[in-house]
C-alpha positions, 0 to 999 in steps of 0.5 A: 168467146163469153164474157167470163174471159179475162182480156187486159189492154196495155197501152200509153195511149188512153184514146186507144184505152177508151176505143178498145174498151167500148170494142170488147168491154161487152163480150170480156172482162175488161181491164187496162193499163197505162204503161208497163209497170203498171201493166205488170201489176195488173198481169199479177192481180187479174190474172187475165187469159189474154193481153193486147200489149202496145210496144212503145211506151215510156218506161218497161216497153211492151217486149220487157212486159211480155218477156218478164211475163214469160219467165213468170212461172204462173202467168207464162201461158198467157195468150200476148197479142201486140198491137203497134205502130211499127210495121217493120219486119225486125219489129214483128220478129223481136215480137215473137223472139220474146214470146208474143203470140201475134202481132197487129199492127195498126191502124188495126182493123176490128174485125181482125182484132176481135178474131183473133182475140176469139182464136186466141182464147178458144187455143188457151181454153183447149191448152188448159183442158189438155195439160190439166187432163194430162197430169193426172193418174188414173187411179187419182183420178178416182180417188178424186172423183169418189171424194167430191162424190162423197161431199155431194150433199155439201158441195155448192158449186166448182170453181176452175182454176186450171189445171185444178178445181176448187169445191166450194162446200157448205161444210167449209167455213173458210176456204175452197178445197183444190184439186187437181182436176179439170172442170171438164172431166168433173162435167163428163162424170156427173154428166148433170146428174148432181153437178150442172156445168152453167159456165166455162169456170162453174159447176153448180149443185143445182140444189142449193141454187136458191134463184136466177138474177137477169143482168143487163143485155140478157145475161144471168146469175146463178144465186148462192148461199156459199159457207158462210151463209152468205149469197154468192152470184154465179154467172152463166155463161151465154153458150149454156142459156137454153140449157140452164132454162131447161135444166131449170124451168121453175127458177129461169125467169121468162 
């Protein structure tokens, strides 16, 4: 997956923390949590797409986490990946009895780690796109698209937030407007004519991109000026490369 993925550790074990880090914090938005308190508090803020969550930890253990994460109406979807010293059969099922999506137990291999993170990601991506295209009526549909038609000339760029969208427009000075659309459908109808997908959560008017910022380890940014007149920076993502210096060969730096 691309780095705008958001992964968060929980883990008591601060080597752990350090060594998970340097494995992943190159490929994903990385955060981490010392114990399940604040494991929850994190779950709230950064609204990660994937956790890696250890069991035994002082306090709230990594099975109250993942069940109280569970009820949560909002963050339910996430994708909860175990990571624990014990191996025991009991263990692995009260796992997935309170709503883990798999359990690793370690010493964990990388190389198994990393592809399941991958698997994991690529099945929530797919989830979103399906429960979000699902939800909405043909006929809203068109209303929704004649309306970010109608904006064209103002809109900056569009943000998912699944199952909705939010359009950033020139002529809103303090918020996006949400809709509920997937970013996916809002991609197959302008089909890069007026709207141009550079990212796995971006759309971007490609008229009010003002340049292209190259970031470390070959990575880019989209520059903006969002309503408020100020420059926003959005990120490329790295599967959309070759076509953003296509779509954009004045602007894309050699």
């Amino acid at each position: 997956m691309e780095k705008e993925s958001k992964v968060l550790v929980i883990d008591d074990d601060t080597t752990n923390l350090s060594y998970l880090t340097e494995l992943l914090g190159k490929d994903y938005e990385l955060d981490t949590a010392e114990n399940g308190e604040e494991g929850l508090k994190k779950v709230e803020c950064f609204k990660p797409d994937l956790i890696l969550l250890d069991v035994m930890m002082p306090g709230i253990d990594g099975y109250q986490v993942c069940k109280a994460i569970r009820n949560h109406k909002e963050l339910s979807k996430i994708k909860i990946l175990f990571l624990s010293a014990r191996v025991q059969m009991s263990e692995k099922l009260k796992g997935y009895r309170v709503g883990g999506d798999d359990y690793i137990t370690k010493p964990f291999d990388n190389d198994e780690v990393v592809a399941k993170i991958k698997v994991f990601l690529r099945l929530k991506y797919e989830e979103e796109i399906k429960s979000g295209g699902d939800t909405v009526p043909e006929e809203k549909l068109l209303d929704i698209l004649y309306q970010i038609k109608r904006d064209l000339l103002n809109i900056i760029y569009v943000k998912s937030d699944s199952p909705y969208c939010k359009v950033f427009s020139k002529h809103l000075k303090d918020k996006a407007y949400k809709m509920r659309i997937t970013i996916q459908a809002l991609e197959d109808y302008f089909k890069e004519r007026d709207l141009l997908r550079v990212h796995r959560s971006f759309l971007v008017n490609p008229k009010r991109i003002l340049s292209v910022n190259k970031q470390k380890n070959n990575e880019f940014k989209l520059l903006v000026q969002d309503s408020k007149g100020e420059i926003a920076m959005i990120p490329v993502g790295r599967s959309y490369h070759n076509k953003i210096k296509s779509a954009l060969p004045g602007l894309f730096p050699s």
